[in-house]
N, C-alpha and C positions, 0 to 999 in steps of 0.2 A: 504493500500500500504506500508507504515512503517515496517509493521511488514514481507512481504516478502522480501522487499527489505534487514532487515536486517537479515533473514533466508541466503539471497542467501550471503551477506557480511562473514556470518559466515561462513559456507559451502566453500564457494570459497578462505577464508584465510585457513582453514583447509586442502582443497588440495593441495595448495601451500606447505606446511609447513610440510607436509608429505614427509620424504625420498622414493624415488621409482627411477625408471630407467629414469624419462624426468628430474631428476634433476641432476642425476649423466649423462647424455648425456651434460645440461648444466656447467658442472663442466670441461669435457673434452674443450668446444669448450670453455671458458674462459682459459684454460691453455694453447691452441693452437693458437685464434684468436683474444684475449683480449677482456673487455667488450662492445665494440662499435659494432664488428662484433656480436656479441653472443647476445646482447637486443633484434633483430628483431623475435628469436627465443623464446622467452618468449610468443611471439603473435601466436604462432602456434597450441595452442588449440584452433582461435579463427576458423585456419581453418579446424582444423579434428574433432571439435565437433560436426559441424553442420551435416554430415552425421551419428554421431556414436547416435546423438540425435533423429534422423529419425528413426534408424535400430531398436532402443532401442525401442520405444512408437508406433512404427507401425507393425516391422515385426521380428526383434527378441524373442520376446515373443513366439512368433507362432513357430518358427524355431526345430529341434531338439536339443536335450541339447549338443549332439557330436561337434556342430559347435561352440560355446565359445571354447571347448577344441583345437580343428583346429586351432582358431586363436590363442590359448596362444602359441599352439606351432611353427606357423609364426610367431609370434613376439619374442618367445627366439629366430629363427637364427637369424632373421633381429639385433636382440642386442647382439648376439656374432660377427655380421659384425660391430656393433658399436663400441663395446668394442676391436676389432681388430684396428678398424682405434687410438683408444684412445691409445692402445698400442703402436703402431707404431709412436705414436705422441711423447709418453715418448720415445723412443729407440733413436729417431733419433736428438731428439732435445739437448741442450748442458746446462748448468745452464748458465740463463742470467743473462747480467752482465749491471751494471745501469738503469735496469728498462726496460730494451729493451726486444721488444716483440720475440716469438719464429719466424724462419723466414717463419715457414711453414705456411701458412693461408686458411682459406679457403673462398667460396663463398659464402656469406650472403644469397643467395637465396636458394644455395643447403644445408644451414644449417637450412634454416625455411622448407625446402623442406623434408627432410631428419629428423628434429622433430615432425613433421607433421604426416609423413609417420609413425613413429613410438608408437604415442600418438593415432593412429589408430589402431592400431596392437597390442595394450597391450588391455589385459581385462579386466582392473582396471577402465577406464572410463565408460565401459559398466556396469560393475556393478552396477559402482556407480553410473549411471546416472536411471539403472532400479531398483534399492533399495531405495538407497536415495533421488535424487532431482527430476527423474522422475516421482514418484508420486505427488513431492510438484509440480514441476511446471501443469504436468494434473489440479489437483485441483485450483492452484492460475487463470490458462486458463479459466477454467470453471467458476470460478467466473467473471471473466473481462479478455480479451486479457493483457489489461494495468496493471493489477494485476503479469500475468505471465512474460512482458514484465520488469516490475519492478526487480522481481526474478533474472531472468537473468543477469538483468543491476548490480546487487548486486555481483551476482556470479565472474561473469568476472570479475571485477572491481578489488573484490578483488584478485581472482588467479593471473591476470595477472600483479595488483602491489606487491604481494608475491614472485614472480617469477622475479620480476624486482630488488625488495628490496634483492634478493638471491644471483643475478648478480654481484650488486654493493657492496655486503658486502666481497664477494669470489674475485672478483679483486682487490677489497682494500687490501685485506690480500696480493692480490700477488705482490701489488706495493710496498708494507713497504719491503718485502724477494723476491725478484726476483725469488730466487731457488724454492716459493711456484707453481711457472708453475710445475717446474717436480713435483712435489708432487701433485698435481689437476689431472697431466695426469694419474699419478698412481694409486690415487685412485678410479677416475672415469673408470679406464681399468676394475679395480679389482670389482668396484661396477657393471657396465654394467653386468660382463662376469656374476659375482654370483645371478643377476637377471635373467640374460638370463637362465641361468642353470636351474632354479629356477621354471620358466613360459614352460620349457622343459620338467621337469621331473612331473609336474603336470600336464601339458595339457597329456602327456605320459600314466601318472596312471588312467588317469579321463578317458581317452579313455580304459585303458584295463579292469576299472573295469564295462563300461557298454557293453563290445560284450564279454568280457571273462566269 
């Protein structure tokens, strides 16, 4: 059990710690809603894993290879809609002054809701779930439920205190500079939009070079 447990410790700080589009999404909602609103979204792979872990180890496999491409390219609009709202967060918002938060906020549910949705729709989990941990965990299952169960307990553990330790390092910064809000919204517009592009033009090419 040690030994997957810390398979999954590794693995799970690993994804955390990787730049992608669910970190620059939290990057935006820190410079718009500060870190109090924005930690419940840290927990949002706890709910879009569990289906993209299904799809991955039962029925993706099976699927045609065109359907990854389909969703890369739902998930670039879905993060040019993000990168618009992260946009519009810098335009509108003014440089704060004492530490005061931006006045715009948003809804803690529609912000886990709306990470969720997205952490679904990129196809960087699926990947990595049918390359990397989807094997380990098959195997550690196979040996013992409680072996896989361990795996898991590892993985999470650490993504989600990765993602937590991201939070609190990125609002710290913007409590010392207030004016680091606009600079959070800007980058995360600018990181969103060049992901979105990104997951657009590959889901794009991947489809033309298997019907062309």
């Amino acid at each position: 059990m040690p030994a997957y447990l810390l398979q999954g410790l590794i693995l799970g700080a690993t994804a955390a710690a990787q730049p992608g589009p669910f970190q620059a999404f939290l990057l935006s909602l820190i410079a718009r809603d500060g870190w109090r609103r924005t930690l419940p979204a840290a927990f949002a792979p706890l709910i879009s894993d569990g289906p993209i872990i299904v799809l991955v180890l039962l029925v993706l496999v099976q699927l045609p290879e065109w359907l990854l491409s389909v969703l890369q390219i739902t998930g670039g609009v879905f993060l040019l809609f993000l990168a618009w709202g992260a946009w519009q967060a810098f335009r509108d918002s003014s440089p704060a002054v004492d530490g005061a938060l931006p006045a715009i906020q948003g809804d803690v549910r529609s912000n886990i809701l709306k990470a969720s949705l997205m952490n679904f729709l990129s196809p960087s989990p699926y990947i990595f779930w049918a390359t990397v941990t989807g094997p380990i965990l098959i195997d550690a299952w196979r040996q013992a439920p409680t072996l896989g169960l361990a795996f898991l307990a590892g993985f999470y553990t650490a993504l989600i205190g990765g993602l937590t330790l991201f939070i609190f390092v990125f609002a710290g910064a913007s409590r010392i500079d207030p004016r680091m809000n606009r600079v959070l919204s800007a980058v995360s517009a600018i990181g969103l939009f060049a992901f979105a592009l990104y997951q657009l033009v590959a889901g794009i090419n991947d489809l033309r070079a298997m019907f062309i």
